[in-house]
N, C-alpha and C positions, 0 to 999 in steps of 0.2 A: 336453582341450578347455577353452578359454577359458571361465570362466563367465558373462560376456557375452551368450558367442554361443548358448549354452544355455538363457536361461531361458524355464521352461514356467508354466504356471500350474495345471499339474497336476503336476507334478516338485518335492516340497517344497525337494527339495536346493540348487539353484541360486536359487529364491526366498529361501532362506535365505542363500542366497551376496549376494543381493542388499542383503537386510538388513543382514547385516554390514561387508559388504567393499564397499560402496557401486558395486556392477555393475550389469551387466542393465538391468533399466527404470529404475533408482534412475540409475544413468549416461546411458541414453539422456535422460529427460528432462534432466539438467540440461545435456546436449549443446544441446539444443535451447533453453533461456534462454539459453544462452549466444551462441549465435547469432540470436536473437532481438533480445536486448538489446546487442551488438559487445561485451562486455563479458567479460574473461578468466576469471573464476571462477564457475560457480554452484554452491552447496552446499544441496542442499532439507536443513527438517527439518519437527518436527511440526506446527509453525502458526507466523505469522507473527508472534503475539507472543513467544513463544520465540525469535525468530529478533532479534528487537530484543534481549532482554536478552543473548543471544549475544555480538549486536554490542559491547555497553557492557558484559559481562566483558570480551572482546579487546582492546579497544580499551583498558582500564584507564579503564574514565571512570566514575568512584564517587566517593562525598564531595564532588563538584564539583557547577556550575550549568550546566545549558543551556537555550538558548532555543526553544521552542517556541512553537507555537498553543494559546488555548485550545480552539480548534472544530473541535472530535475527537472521538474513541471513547475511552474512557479506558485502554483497551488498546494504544495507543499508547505512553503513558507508562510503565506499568505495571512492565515489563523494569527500569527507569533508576530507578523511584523505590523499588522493591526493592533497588537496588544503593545505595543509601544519597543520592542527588544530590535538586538542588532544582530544579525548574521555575522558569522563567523567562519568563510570558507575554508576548508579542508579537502586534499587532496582524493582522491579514488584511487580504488583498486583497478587496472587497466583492463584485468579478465574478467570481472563481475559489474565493474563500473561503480559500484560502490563505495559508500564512505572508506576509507580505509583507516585501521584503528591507528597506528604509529602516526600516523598525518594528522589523527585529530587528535593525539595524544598531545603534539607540539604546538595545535592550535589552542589549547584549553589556558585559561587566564582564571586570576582566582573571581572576574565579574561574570564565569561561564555559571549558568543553571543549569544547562541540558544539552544532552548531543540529541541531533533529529537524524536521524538513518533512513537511507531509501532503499526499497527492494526494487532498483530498477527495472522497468522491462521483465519486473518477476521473478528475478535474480537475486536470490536469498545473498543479504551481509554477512558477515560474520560474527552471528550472534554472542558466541561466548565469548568473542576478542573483545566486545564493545560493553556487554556485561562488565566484563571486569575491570574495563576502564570506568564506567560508571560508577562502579563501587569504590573504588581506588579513591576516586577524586570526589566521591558524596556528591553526583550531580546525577539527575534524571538521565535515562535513556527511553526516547519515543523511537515509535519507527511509522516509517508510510511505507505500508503493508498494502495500498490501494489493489496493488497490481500481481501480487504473490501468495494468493488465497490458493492451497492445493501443492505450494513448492517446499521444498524440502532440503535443511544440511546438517550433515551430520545425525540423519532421523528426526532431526526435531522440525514441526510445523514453521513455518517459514517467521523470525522477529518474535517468536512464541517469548522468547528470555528477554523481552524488554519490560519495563514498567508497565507501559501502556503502548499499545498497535491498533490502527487505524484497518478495517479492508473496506474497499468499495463495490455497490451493485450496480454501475452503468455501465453504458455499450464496451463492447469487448473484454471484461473482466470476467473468470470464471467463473460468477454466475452474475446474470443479468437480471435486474428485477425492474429497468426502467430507469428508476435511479433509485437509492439509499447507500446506506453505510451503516459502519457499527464500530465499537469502541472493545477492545479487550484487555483486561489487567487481573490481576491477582490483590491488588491493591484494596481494600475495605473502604476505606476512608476517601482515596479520588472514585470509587465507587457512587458512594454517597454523594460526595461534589457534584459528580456530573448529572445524577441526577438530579440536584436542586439546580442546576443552573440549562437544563437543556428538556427537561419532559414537564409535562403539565401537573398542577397539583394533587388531582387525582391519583396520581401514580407516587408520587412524595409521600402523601398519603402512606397508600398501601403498604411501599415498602419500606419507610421509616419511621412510619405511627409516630407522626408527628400533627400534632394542630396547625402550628404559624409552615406554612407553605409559602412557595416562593412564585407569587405571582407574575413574575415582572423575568423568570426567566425566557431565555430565547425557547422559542416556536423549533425546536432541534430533532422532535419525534421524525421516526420514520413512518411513511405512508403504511396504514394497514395492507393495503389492496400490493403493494411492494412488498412487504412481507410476505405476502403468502404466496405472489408467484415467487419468489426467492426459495421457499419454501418448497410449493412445488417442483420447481427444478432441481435443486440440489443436490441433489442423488446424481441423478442425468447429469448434471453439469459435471461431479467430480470424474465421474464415466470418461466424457468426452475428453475433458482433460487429461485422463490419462493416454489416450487416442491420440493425441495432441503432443504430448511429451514424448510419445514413442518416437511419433514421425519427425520431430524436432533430432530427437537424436541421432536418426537413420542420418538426416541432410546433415550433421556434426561432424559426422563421421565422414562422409562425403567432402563437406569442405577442409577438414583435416588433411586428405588425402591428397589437396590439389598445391601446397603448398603455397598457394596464394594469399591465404589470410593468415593470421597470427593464430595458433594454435588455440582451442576451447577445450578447456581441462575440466570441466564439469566432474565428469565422470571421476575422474582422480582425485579431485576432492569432494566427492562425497556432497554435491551439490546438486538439486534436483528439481530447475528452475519451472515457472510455471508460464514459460515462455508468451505471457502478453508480449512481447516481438521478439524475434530473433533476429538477434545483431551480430557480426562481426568485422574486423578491422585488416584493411588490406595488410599487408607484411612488405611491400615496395610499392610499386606503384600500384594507380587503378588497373585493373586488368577484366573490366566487366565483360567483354564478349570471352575469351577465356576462361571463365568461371561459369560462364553459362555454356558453353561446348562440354564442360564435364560435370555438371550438374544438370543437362536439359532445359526443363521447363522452369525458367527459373527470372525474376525478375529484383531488381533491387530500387532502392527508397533509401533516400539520406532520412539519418538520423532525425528526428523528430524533437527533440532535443538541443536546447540553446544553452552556453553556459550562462546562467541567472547573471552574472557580476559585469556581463556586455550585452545585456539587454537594456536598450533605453529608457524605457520602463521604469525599471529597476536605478538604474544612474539616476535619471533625472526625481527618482523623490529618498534614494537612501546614499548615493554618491559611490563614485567606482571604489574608492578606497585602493589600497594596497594586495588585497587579492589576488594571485596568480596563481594555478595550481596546475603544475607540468602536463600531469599525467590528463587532465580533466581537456587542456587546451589540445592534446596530442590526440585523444580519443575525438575530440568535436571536430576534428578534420578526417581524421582514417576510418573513422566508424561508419557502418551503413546498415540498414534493416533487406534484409533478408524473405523473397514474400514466391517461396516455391508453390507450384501450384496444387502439392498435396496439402501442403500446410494453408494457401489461399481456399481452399473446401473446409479446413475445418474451420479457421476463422469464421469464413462464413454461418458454417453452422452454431458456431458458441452465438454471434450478437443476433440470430433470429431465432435459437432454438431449438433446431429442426433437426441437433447436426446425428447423421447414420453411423 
């Protein structure tokens, strides 16, 4: 019998088939990214930032520059600046907060490998802008998709047009499985990569009928027992999120109205965020009890969000450099997360599950 078709969650055998030899739930889900996202390959592993440094072994992009955002997690980075390379800040887009392509058009050097794009807060980039700077300049495009599983621009799956895109399954992401991640490309060959350098030889094996296997790669699989509640939920989750996306836009439309913050054009351009937070940016001053007389029940939360290039952290082992990017230092002071108490129930319900 196929181990597939077997697995139990009471039968260690095939669970273990899972683990290794990438069956069972570990297969079903990535069935389902893959058909999710139209995209040929999906490979989960432990979490999403594993799954970037993946990308930048395979890819061989070390010793080199790429261009990124500063206004991120620093987990983003993290994978690439372990591999020996240098960030290269580029400015954002002020309404999405993302990379913006003209800014990183001007940041590109011929030592650049790769642009790294974020879907911040779940706020689809601009894929086809960033595609075709890609191509233009023969340099990779990755994206940290961690946050933007379920959003949507221009119809297409959120970073779906990059090489390769990273989603994650920990707390608050549209679907939770505990923790993992997964990897997705159309790519053949960083296919193959990744999996000689991230899953066990059994699974090398399998899928590339090969003998000499790579013992010595990273421990990068994702948990079975992760996959299949990933699995389990996923229907449910993409549900709720739509739940989520409604009420997000009802309060959009709300704070549109109050003239307080700087306009959210979502809607206009055909962007269809997968609101892991909703943020926006006062338009003059703070005006918090104001904003809540005309939205009600309504509470706000600074930004979560440090620019990477004034974190100490980050200074004291890669140096402030020359770095400045307008729009990214304008947004780290105006910007605030947004936490209404229709949209505080659904949250609730995505990171336990339960949500009605």
């Amino acid at each position: 019998m196929n181990s597939t078709s077997r697995l139990s969650s009471t039968d260690p055998a095939p669970m273990s088939d899972a683990h290794l030899f990438g069956t069972g739930a570990v297969a079903r889900l990535e069935a389902r990214l893959r058909e999710f996202y139209g995209m040929k390959h999906a490979l989960t592993v432990a979490n999403a930032t594993l799954g970037l440094l993946a990308i930048g072994q395979s890819l061989g992009i070390s010793g080199g520059e790429f261009v990124t955002t500063p206004y991120t997690y620093g987990a983003t980075l993290a994978g690439w600046l372990w591999l020996g390379n240098r960030p290269v800040f580029a400015d954002i887009d002020p309404h999405t907060l993302a990379l913006d392509p003209e800014a990183a058009r001007r940041a590109i050097t011929p030592r650049t490998k790769a642009l790294l794009a974020v879907d911040l807060f779940g706020v689809p980039v601009d894929i086809a802008a960033l595609r075709r700077l890609a191509d233009e300049y023969g340099i990779w495009y990755i994206a940290d998709a961690a946050q933007s599983l379920g959003a949507y621009r221009d119809g297409r799956p959120a970073s779906s047009m990059a090489d390769a895109l990273v989603v994650s399954f920990t707390a608050g992401k549209t679907i939770f499985a505990g923790e993992g991640g997964a990897i997705l490309t159309n790519h053949d060959a960083l296919y193959e990569k990744l999996l000689w350098y991230t899953q066990h030889p059994e699974r090398q094996r399998r899928e590339l009928g090969i003998n000499l296997v790579n013992e010595f790669a990273l421990n990068g699989r994702i948990h079975p027992f992760a996959a299949q509640g990933a699995n389990a939920g996923f229907d449910r989750a993409l549900a709720l999120l739509l739940a989520r996306q409604e009420t997000c836009f009802r309060i959009i439309a709300k704070l549109n109205g109050t003239n307080l913050v700087e306009p959210i054009r979502f809607g206009e351009q055909a962007i269809k965020p997968a609101f892991f937070r909703l943020s926006a940016a006062w338009k003059g001053k703070q005006q918090e009890r104001a904003l809540a007389r005309e939205l009600g029940d309504v509470r706000l939360a600074p930004s979560p969000v440090r620019l990477l290039y004034r974190q100490a952290a980050f200074v004291a082992q890669y140096g402030r450099g020359a770095s400045v990017c307008p729009q990214a230092e304008r947004q780290a002071k105006k910007r605030f997360c947004l936490l209404h108490q229709a949209l505080s129930e659904k949250v609730q319900s995505f990171s336990n599950g339960t949500g009605q």
